[in-house]
C-alpha positions as CSV (number, residue, x, y, z in Angstrom):
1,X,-20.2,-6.3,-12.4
2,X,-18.5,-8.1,-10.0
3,X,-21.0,-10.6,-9.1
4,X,-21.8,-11.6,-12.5
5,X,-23.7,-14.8,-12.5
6,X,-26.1,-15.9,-10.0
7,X,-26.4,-19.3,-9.0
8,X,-29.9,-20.6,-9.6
9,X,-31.9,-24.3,-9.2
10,X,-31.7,-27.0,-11.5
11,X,-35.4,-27.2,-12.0
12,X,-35.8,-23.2,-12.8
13,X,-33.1,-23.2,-15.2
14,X,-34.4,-26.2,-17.4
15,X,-37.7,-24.3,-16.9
16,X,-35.9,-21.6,-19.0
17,X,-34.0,-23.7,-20.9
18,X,-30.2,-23.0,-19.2
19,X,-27.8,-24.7,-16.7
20,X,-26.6,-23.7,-13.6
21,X,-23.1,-22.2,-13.8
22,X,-20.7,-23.8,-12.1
23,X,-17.8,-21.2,-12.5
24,X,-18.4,-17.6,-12.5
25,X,-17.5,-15.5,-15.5
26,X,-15.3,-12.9,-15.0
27,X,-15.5,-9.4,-16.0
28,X,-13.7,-8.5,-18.7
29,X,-12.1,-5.4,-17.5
30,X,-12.8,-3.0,-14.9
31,X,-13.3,-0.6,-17.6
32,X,-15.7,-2.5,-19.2
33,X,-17.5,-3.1,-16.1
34,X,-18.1,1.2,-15.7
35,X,-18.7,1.2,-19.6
36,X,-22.2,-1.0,-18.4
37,X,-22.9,1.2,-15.4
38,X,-22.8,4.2,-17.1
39,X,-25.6,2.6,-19.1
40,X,-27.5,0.8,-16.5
41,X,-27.4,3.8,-14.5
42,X,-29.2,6.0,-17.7
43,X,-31.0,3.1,-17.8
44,X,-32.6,3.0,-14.2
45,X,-32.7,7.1,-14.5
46,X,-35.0,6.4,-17.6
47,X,-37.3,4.0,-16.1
48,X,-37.4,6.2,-12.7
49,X,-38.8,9.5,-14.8
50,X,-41.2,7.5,-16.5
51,X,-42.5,5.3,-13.8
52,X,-42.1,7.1,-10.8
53,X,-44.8,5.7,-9.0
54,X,-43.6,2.0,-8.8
55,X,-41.6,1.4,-5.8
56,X,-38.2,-0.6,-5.9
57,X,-39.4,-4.2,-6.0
58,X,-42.0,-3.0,-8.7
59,X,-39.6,-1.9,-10.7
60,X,-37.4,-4.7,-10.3
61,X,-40.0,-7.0,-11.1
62,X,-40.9,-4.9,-14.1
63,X,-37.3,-5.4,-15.2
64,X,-37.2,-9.0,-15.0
65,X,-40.5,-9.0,-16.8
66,X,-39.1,-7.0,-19.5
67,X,-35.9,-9.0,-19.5
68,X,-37.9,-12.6,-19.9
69,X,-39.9,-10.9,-22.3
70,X,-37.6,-10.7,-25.0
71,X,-35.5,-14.3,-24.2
72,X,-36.9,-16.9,-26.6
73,X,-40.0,-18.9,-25.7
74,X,-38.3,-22.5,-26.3
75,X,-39.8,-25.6,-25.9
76,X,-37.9,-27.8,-23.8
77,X,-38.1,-31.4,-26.0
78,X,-37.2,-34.6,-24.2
79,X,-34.0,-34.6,-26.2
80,X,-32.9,-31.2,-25.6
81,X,-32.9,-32.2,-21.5
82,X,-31.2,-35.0,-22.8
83,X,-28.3,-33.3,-24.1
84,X,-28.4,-30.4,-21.6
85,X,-28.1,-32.7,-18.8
86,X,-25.1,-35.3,-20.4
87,X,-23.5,-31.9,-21.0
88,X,-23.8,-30.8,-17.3
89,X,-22.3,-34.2,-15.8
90,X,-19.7,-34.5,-18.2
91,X,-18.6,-30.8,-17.6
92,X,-18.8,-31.6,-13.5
93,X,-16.7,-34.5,-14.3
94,X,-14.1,-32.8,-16.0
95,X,-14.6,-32.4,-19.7
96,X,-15.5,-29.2,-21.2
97,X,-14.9,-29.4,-24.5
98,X,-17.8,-31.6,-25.7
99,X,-20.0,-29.9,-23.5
100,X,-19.1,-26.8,-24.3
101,X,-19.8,-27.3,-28.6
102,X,-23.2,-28.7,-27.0
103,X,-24.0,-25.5,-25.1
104,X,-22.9,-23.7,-28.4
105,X,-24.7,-25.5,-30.9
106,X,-28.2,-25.0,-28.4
107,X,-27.7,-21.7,-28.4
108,X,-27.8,-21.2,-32.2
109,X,-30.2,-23.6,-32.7
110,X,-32.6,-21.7,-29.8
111,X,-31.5,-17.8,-30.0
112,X,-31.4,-18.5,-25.9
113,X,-28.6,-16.2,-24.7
114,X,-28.1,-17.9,-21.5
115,X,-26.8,-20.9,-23.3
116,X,-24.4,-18.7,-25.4
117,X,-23.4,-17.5,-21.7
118,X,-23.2,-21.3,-20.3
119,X,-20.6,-22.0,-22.9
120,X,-18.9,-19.1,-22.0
121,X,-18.7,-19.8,-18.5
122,X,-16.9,-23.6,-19.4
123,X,-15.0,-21.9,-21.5
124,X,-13.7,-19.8,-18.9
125,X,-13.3,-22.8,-16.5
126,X,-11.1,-24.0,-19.1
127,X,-9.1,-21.6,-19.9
128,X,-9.5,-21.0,-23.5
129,X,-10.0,-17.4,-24.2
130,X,-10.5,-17.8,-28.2
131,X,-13.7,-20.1,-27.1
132,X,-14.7,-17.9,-24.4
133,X,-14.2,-14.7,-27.1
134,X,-16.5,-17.3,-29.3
135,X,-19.7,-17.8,-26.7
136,X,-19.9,-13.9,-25.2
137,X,-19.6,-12.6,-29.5
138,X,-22.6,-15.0,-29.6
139,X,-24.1,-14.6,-26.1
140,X,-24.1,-10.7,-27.1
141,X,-25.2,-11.0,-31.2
142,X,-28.2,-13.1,-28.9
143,X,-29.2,-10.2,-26.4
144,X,-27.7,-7.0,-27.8
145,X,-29.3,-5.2,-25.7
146,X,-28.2,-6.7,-22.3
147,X,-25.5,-4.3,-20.6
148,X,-24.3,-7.7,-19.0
149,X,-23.6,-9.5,-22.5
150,X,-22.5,-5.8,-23.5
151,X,-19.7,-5.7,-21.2
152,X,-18.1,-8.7,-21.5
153,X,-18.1,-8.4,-25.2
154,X,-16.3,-5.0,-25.0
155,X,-14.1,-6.4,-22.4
156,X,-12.7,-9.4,-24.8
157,X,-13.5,-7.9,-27.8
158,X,-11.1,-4.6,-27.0
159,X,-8.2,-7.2,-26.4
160,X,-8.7,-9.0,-29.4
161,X,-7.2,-9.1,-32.9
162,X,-10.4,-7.1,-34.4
163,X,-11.3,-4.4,-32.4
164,X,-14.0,-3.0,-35.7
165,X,-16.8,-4.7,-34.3
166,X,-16.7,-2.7,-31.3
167,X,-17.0,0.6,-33.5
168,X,-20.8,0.1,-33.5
169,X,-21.6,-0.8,-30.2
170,X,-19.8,2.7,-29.3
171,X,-21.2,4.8,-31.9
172,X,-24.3,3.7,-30.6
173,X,-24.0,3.9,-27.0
174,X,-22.6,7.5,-27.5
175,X,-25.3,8.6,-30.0
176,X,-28.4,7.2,-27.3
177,X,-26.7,8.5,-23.9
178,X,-28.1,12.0,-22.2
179,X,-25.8,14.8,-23.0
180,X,-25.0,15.1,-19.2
181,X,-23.8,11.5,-19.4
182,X,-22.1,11.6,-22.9
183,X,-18.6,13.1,-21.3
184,X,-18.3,10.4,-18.9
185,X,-18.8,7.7,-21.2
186,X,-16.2,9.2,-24.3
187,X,-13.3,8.9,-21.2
188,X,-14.7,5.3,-20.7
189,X,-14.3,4.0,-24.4
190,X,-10.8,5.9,-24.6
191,X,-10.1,4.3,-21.4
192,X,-10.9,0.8,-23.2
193,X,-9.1,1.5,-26.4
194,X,-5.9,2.1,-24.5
195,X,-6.0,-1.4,-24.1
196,X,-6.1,-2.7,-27.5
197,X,-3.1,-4.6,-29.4
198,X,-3.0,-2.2,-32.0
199,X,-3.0,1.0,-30.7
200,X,-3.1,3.3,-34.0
201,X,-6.7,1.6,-35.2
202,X,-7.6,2.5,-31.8
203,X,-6.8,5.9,-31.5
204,X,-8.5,6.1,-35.4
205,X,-11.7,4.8,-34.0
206,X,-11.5,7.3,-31.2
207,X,-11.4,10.0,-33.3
208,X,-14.3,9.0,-35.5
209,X,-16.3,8.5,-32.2
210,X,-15.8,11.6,-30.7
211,X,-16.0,14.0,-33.9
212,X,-19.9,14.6,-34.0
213,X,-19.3,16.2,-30.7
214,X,-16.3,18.0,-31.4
215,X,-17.1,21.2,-29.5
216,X,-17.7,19.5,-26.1
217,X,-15.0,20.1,-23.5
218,X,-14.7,15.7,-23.1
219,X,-13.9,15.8,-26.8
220,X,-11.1,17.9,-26.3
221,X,-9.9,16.3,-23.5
222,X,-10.0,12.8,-25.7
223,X,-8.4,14.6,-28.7
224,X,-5.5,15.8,-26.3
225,X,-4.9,12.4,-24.7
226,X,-4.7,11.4,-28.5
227,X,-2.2,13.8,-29.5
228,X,0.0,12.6,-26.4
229,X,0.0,9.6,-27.4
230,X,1.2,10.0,-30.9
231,X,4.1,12.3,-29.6
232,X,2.4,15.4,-30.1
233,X,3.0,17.8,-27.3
234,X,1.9,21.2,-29.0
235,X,-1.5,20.0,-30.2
236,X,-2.0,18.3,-26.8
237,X,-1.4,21.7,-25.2
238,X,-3.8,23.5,-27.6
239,X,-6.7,21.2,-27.2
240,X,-6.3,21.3,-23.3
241,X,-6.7,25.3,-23.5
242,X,-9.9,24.6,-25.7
243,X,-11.2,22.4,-23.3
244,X,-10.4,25.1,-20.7
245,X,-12.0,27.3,-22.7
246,X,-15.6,25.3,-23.3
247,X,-15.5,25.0,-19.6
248,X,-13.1,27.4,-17.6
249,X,-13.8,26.1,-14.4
250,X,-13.0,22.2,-15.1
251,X,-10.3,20.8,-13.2
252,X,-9.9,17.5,-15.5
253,X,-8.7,20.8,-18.6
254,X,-6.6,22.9,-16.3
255,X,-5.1,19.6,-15.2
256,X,-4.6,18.2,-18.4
257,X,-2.9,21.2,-19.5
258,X,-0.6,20.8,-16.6
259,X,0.6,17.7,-18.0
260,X,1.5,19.1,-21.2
261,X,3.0,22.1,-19.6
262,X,6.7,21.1,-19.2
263,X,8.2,24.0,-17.5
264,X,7.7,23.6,-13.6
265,X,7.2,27.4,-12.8
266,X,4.6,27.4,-15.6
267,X,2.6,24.8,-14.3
268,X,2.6,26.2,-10.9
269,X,1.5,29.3,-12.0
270,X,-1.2,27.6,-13.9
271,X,-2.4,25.5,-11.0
272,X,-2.2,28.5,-8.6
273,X,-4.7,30.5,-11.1
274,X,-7.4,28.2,-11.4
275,X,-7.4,27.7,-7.3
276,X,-7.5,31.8,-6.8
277,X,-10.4,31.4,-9.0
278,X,-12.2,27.7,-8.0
279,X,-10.5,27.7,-4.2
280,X,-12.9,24.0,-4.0
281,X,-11.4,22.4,-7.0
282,X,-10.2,19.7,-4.6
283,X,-8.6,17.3,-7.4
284,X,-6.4,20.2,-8.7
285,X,-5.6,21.2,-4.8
286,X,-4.3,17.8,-4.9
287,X,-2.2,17.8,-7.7
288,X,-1.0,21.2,-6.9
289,X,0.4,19.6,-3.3
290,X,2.1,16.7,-5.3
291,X,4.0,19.4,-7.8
292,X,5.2,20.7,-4.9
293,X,6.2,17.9,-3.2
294,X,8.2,17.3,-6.5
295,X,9.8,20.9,-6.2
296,X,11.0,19.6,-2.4
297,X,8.6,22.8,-0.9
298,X,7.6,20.3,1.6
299,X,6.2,23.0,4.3
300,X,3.7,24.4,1.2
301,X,3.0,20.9,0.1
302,X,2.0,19.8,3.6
303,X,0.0,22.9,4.1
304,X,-1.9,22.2,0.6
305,X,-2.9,19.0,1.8
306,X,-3.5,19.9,5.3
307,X,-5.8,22.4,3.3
308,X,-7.7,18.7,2.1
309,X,-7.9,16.9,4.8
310,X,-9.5,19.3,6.8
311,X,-12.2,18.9,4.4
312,X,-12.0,15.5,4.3
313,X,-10.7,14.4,7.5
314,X,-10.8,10.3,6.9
315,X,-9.0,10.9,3.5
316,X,-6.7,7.8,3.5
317,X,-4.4,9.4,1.0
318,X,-3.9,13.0,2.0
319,X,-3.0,11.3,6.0
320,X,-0.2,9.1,4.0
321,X,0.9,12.4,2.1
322,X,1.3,14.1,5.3
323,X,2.6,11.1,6.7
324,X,5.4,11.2,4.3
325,X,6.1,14.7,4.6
326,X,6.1,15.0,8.3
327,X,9.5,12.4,8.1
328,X,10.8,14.4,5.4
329,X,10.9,17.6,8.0
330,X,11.8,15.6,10.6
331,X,8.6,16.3,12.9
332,X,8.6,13.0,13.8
333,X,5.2,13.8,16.5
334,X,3.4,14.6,13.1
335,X,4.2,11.7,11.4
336,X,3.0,9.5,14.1
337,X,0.0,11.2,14.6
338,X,-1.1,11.2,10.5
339,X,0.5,7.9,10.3
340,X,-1.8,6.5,13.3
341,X,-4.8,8.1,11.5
342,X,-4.1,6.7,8.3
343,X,-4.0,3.3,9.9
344,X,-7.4,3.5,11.8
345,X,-9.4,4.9,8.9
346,X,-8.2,1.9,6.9
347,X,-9.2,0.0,10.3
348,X,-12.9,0.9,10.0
349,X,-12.7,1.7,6.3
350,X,-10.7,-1.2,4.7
351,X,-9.6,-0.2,1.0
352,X,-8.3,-3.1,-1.5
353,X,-5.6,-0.6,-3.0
354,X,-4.2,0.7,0.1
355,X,-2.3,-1.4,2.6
356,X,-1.5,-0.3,6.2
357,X,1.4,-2.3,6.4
358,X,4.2,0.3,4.9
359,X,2.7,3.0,7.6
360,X,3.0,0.4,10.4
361,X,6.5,-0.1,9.7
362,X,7.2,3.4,10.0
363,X,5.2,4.0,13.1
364,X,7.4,0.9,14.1
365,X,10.3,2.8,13.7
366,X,9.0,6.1,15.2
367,X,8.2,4.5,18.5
368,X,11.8,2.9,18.6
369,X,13.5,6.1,17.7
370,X,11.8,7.8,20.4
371,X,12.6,4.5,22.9
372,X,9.1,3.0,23.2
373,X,10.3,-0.8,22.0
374,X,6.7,-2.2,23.1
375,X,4.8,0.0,21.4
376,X,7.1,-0.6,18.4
377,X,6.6,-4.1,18.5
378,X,3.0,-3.8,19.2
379,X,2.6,-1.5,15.9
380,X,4.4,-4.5,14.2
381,X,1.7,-6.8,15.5
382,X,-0.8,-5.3,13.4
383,X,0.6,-5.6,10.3
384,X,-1.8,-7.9,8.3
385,X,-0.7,-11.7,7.7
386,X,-2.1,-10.9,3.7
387,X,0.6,-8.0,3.0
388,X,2.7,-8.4,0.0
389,X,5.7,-10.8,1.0
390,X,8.1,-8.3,0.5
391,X,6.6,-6.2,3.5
392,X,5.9,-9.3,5.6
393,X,9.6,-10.1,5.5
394,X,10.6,-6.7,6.7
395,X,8.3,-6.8,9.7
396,X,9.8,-9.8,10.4
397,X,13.6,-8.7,10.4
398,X,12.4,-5.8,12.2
399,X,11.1,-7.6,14.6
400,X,14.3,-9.5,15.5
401,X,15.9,-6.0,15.9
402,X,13.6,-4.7,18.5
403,X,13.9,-7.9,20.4
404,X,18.0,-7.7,20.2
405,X,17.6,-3.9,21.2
406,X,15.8,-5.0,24.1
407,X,18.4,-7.2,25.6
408,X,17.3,-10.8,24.0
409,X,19.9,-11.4,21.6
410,X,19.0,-14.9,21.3
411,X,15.8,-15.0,20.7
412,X,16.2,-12.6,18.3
413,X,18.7,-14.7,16.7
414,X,16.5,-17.3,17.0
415,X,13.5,-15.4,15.2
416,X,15.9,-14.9,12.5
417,X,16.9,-18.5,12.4
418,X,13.2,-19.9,12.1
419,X,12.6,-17.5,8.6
420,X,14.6,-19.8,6.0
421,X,13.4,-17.6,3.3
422,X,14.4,-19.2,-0.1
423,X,15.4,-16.8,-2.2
424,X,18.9,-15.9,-2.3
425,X,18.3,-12.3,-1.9
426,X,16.5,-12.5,1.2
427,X,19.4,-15.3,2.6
428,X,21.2,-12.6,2.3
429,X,18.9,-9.9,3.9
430,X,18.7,-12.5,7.1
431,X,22.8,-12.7,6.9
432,X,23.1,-8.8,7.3
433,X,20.3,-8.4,9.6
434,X,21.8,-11.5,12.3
435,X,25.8,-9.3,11.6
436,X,23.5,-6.4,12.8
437,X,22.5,-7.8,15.9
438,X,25.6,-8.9,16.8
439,X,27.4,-5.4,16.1
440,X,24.9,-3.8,18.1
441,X,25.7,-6.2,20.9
442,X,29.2,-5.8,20.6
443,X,29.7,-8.6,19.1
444,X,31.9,-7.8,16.9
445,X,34.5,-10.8,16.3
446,X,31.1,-13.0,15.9
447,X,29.8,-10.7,13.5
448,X,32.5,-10.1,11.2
449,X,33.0,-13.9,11.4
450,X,29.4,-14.5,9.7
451,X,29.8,-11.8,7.3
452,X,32.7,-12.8,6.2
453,X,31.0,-16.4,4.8
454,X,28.2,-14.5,4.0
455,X,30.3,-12.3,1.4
456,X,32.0,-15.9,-0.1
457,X,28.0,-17.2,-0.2
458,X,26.4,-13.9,-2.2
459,X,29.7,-12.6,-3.9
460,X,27.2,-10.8,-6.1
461,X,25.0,-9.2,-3.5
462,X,26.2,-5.3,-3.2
463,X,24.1,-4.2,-0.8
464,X,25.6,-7.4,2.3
465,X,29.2,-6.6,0.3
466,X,28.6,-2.9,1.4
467,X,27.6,-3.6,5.1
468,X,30.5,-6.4,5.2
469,X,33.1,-3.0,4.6
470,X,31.6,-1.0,7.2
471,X,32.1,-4.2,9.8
472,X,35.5,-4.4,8.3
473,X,36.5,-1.0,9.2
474,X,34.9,-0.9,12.3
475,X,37.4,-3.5,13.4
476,X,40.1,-1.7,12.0
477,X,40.5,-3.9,9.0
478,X,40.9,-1.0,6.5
479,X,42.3,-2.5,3.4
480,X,39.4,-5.4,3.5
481,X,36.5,-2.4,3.6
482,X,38.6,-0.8,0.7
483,X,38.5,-3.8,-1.2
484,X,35.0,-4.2,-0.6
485,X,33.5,-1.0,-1.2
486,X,35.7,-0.7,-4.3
487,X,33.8,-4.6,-5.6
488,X,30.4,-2.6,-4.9
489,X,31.3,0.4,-6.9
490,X,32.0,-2.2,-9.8
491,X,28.5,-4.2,-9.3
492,X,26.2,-1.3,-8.9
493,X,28.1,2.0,-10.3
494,X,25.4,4.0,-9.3
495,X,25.3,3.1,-5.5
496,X,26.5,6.4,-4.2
497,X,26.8,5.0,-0.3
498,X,29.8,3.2,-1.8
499,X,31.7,5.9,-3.0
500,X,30.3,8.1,0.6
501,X,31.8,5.4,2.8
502,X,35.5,5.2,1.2
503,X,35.7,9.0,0.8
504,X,34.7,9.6,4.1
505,X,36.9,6.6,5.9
506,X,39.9,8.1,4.2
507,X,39.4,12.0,5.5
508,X,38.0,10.4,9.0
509,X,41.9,8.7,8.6
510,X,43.2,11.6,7.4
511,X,45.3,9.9,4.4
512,X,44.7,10.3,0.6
513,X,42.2,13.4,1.1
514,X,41.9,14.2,-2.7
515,X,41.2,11.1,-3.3
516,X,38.3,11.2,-0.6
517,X,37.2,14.8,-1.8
518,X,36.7,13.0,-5.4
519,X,35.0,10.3,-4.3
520,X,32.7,12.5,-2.3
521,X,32.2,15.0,-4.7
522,X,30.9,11.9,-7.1
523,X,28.8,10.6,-4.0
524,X,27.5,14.2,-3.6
525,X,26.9,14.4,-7.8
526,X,24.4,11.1,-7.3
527,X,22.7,12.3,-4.3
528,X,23.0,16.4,-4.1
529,X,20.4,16.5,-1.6
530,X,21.7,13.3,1.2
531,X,22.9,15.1,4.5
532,X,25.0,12.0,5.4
533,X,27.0,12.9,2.1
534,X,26.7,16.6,2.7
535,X,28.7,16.0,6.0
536,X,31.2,13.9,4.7
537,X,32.1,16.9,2.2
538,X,31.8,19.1,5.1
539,X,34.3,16.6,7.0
540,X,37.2,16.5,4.1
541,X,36.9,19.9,3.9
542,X,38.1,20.2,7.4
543,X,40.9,18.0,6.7
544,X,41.9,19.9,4.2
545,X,42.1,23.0,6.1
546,X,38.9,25.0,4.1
547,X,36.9,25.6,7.5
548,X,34.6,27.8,6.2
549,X,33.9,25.5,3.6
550,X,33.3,23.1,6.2
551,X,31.0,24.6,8.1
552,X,29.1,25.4,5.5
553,X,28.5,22.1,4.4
554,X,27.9,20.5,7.6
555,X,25.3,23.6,8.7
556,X,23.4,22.9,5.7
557,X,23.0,19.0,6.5
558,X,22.8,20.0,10.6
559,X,19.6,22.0,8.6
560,X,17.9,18.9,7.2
561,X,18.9,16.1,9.5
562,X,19.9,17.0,13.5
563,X,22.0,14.1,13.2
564,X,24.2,13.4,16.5
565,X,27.2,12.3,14.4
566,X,26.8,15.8,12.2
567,X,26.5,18.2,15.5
568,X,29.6,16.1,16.8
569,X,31.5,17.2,13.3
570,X,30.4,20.9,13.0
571,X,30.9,21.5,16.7
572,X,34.3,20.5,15.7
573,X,34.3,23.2,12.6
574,X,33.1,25.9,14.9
575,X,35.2,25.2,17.6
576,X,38.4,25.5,15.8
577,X,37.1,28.6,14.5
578,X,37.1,30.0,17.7
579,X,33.3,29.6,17.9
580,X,33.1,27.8,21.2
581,X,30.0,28.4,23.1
582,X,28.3,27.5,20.0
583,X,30.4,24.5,19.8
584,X,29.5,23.1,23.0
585,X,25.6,23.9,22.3
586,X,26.0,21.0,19.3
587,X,28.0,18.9,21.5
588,X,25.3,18.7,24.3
589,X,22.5,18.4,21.8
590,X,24.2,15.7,20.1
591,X,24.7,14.4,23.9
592,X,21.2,14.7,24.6
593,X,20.0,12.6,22.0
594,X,22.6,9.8,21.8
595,X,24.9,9.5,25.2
596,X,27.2,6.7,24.2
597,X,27.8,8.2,20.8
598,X,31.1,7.1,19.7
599,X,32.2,10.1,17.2
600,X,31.3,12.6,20.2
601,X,33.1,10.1,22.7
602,X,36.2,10.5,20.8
603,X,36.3,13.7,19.6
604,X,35.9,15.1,22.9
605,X,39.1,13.0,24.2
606,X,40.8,14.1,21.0
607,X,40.2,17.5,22.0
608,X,40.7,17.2,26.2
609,X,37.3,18.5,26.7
610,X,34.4,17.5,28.7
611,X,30.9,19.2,28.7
C-alpha cells in the first residue's frame, strides 16, 4: 500500500469514533505490501464471481459497507470527545506520548481498530518503533481480517524479536488461498522470513509452512532456497530438478538449478536446453545473455538480448545491456543508438530504479570521441539535478573538460573553481581534473606546479599520486614518476595501472627491461584481459629483441582496442620484421584517427619515414 491512510474530516471521524492522521504510516516492507495484494486481489476475484452483476462503485460501496459492518458500534460520550480532542491538540503541538497511551487505552476500551491505528500513526511520528510494534499487534488482534492491519503487522512483526506470532497468520493465509495463487504467495512469506533477526527460526517456520504442499513445484523451489542458505549445495540442486520435474517447462526451476549448477559449461548447456524446448521463456533468455556476458562471448550475449528487445522493444534494461556491450566491441554507432533509446524510454516512461544519468555520461563521451563537443555537452544537459551525488559530480568535471577541449580554458577553470566540493576525495578529483586541463592545453609547467601541492595536500590519495607520475614523466622528471608510482604500489597493491605505467616507462626508455617485463607481467597477472597492458608486454618484448613475441601481443590488443598509440607500436613490430606495407596501413590508420599523435610523431622521425 503506498498510500496508506487517507486523510478524512474532523466531523466524520468523531462520527466513527477516530482522529484524523496527521502523519502517514508507512508500510512495513515492500514485501509485506505484495503479501496484502496477493490477498486483496483473491479477495476482489472472490467478490467478482459471486457478484458479478454489481458494477465498480457497487462493489466498492458494498465493501465499505461490509468493512463498517464489522467496526464496533461506539457511542461517542461527551468525555470520550473530550479526551480524543486534548489528545489531538497536544499531539499537533508536539507531544505524543500522552496522547499516544490515550489513543491506546481507547482502543482497548472500544475494540475500534482505527484508534489502535491512530496510536500507531504518533507513534510513527515519533519515532519509536517498540510503540509503533505495540499499536499495529493491537490495531491487527482488533480487525484481523483487514489486509491493511495484516500487512503492517507482518511487516514489523517479521523484524522483531518474536517472529512465532506470525506462524498463524501464514498458515492461514496459505491454507484459504486458490491453488493458482498458493505458489505466489509461499515465495512472498519466504521472501519476508529472509528478513528476520534470527534466521534459523525462520527457515524452521518455512519449512513447517510449506510441508502440506510438499509436491508442488513452489515448495520445491522454497525448500531449495532453504537448503542454499544453510550451505547445502547438493540438496539445493536435487530439489531444483524436482521442481523441474513437477513442472518441466518453468523457468523460475531451470533457473534455480542454474544457480546451484557451478560449472559454467554445465549451466550453459542447461540454459540452452530449456530455450530449444520453451524458445519464449523470456526470463531464462535473459539470464542466458548475462552468463554469457560473464563468459566475455559478447557478440552471442548481444545477440541473445537483441533476441529480447525485439520483443520488447521499450525494455529499459535489455537497451542498457546492449548499451554496455556495444562499448565493450567498440561499435561505438551501436552504443549511441541503444544508449539514446534507453534514455527516451525512461523520458516517457520514468522508472524509480533506473537512472539515465550513467547512460548520458557515456553518450557524453561518445559524441566527444567522435568530435561533436555540443552535442556532448547538450547530452550533459539532461542529466537530472536529483541523480545520486556521485554522478552529479562527474557531469560536472566533465563538463569543464569539454569546455577546455573547446578552446575556453578559463572558464573551464572557472567551472571547476565554483564546485568547492567538501570531501577530501573529491578536492582531490577537482585537483586532477584542473592538472588535466592544463596538460591538454600545454600547460604543462602550470600543471605540474598544481599537482605537485596537490600530492603534499592528499599524500594518501593513489589515484591523484598516480596521475601526478604520469605529469612527472611527461616533463622528463623520471626519478619523481618512479618514486610516485612506487608510493601507489604501496597504498593500493592491487592497482595494476601502477605497476603498467613504471614497466612500460622503463622499456619506452629502454633501461632496466627485466625489471619492466616483471612489472608488466604482474600488471598483466591483475588484469589479463586490459589491451593497454597487453601492449606494454607487446612493447618490452620488442626491446628485448622477441619480435614475434611482440607482435603477438600487440595484435591481440590492436584486436580488442584500435588504439592509435597500439597501431603506432605494432606498425613498429611489423616493420622491423620486414612487414612494411602492412606497417604503413597501421601507421595511416592510427593517423587517421588522431593526427597530432605524439608516439606516431616520434616514431616516424625515429625511423626517417613519412607516410
Amino acid at each position: 500500500m503506498k498510500n496508506a491512510f487517507a486523510i478524512v474530516t474532523l466531523s466524520g471521524l468523531l462520527t466513527a469514533c477516530a482522529v484524523a492522521p496527521q502523519q502517514q504510516l508507512a508500510p512495513g516492507s515492500e514485501d509485506s505490501d505484495r503479501f496484502g495484494q496477493v490477498q486483496q486481489q483473491d479477495a476482489s476475484n472472490a467478490q467478482a464471481e459471486a457478484a458479478p452483476e454489481l458494477d465498480e462503485e457497487e462493489q466498492a460501496a458494498k465493501a465499505k459497507a461490509e468493512e463498517e459492518a464489522r467496526l464496533p458500534k461506539v457511542e461517542l460520550t461527551p468525555t470520550m470527545l473530550q479526551q480524543l480532542l486534548k489528545a489531538e491538540f497536544a499531539f499537533r503541538n508536539g507531544d505524543w506520548q500522552g496522547p499516544y497511551l490515550t489513543m491506546l487505552s481507547l482502543a482497548q476500551q472500544t475494540q475500534d481498530p482505527r484508534l489502535a491505528r491512530r496510536a500507531a500513526e504518533m507513534a510513527v511520528a515519533a519515532k519509536q518503533a517498540d510503540d509503533t510494534l505495540a499499536a499495529v499487534r493491537l490495531w491487527y488482534r482488533l480487525d484481523p481480517t483487514s489486509e491493511e492491519a495484516t500487512q503492517y503487522f507482518v511487516g514489523m512483526v517479521v523484524t522483531s524479536d518474536n517472529i512465532a506470532e506470525l506462524e498463524p497468520v501464514f498458515e492461514g493465509r496459505l491454507r484459504a488461498a486458490p491453488a493458482n495463487r498458493r505458489g505466489i504467495l509461499m515465495f512472498q512469506v519466504q521472501q519476508l522470513l529472509a528478513r528476520a533477526k534470527d534466521k534459523e527460526a525462520a527457515v524452521s517456520m518455512l519449512e513447517r509452512l510449506i510441508a502440506p504442499y510438499q509436491g508442488t513445484m513452489e515448495a520445491h523451489i522454497v525448500r531449495a532456497q532453504v537448503a542454499l542458505v544453510r550451505g547445502n549445495k547438493a540438496q539445493a540442486r536435487t530439489e531444483a530438478q524436482a521442481a523441474l520435474a513437477v513442472r518441466p517447462n518453468s523457468e523460475i526451476a531451470v533457473l534455480m538449478l542454474a544457480q546451484v549448477t557451478e560449472d559454467d559449461d554445465a549451466v550453459m548447456r542447461l540454459l540452452d536446453g530449456f530455450l530449444q524446448k520453451y524458445p519464449d521463456a523470456r526470463e531464462v533468455r535473459a539470464a542466458q545473455a548475462r552468463v554469457l556476458v560473464n563468459r566475455k562471448d559478447y557478440p552471442r550475449a548481444r545477440q541473445e538480448f537483441e533476441r529480447l528487445l525485439k520483443d520488447q522493444p521499450d525494455n529499459a534494461a535489455h537497451l542498457y545491456a546492449l548499451g554496455i556491450l556495444a562499448t565493450q566491441m567498440n561499435d561505438a554507432p551501436g552504443a549511441e543508438r541503444y544508449f539514446t533509446r534507453f534514455v527516451e524510454v525512461l523520458g516517457r516512461n520514468p522508472d524509480d530504479e533506473r537512472d539515465p544519468s550513467r547512460a548520458l555520461l557515456i553518450l557524453s563521451q561518445l559524441a566527444e570521441e567522435r568530435g561533436d563537443l555540443a552535442g556532448a555537452l547538450q547530452w550533459l544537459d539532461k542529466v537530472p539535478e536529483g541523480t545520486d551525488p556521485q554522478t552529479l559530480f562527474n557531469s560536472q568535471l566533465r563538463r569543464a573538460q569539454l569546455v577546455a577541449k573547446g578552446g575556453d580554458v578559463a572558464g573551464a577553470r572557472r567551472l571547476l573553481t565554483g564546485l568547492k566540493p567538501s570531501e577530501p576525495a573529491r578536492q582531490a578529483q577537482v585537483a586532477v581534473a584542473e592538472a588535466q586541463l592544463l596538460r591538454e592545453a600545454n600547460q604543462l609547467q602550470e600543471a605540474y606546479v598544481l599537482m605537485e601541492a596537490a600530492a603534499k595536500r592528499f599524500p594518501k590519495n593513489p589515484d591523484l599520486l598516480y596521475d601526478f607520475a604520469l605529469l612527472a614523466e611527461k616533463l622528463g622528471r623520471v626519478e619523481v614518476m618512479e618514486a610516485q608510482l612506487r608510493e601507489v604500489m604501496v597504498q593500493a597493491p592491487d592497482n595494476h595501472h601502477a605497476y603498467n605505467a613504471l614497466g612500460y616507462s622503463l622499456a619506452e626508455r629502454n633501461v632496466r627491461l627485466q625489471e619492466a617485463y616483471g612489472l608488466i607481467a604482474k600488471a598483466l597477472e591483475m588484469a589479463p584481459d586490459d589491451p593497454f597492458i597487453m601492449d606494454s608486454m607487446g612493447w618490452v618484448h620488442y626491446r628485448m629483441g622477441n619480435l614475434n613475441e611482440a607482435e603477438k601481443f600487440l595484435r591481440r590488443a590492436y584486436g580488442l582496442r584500435r588504439d592509435p598509440e597500439i597501431a603506432v607500436h605494432l606498425g613498429e613490430v611489423l616493420w622491423q620484421k620486414g612487414e612494411k606495407s602492412a606497417a604503413q596501413q597501421l601507421w595511416r590508420e592510427a593517423r587517421a584517427k588522431d593526427p597530432d599523435n605524439d608516439t606516431l610523431r616520434t616514431t616516424l622521425a625515429r625511423l626517417r619515414l613519412s607516410l
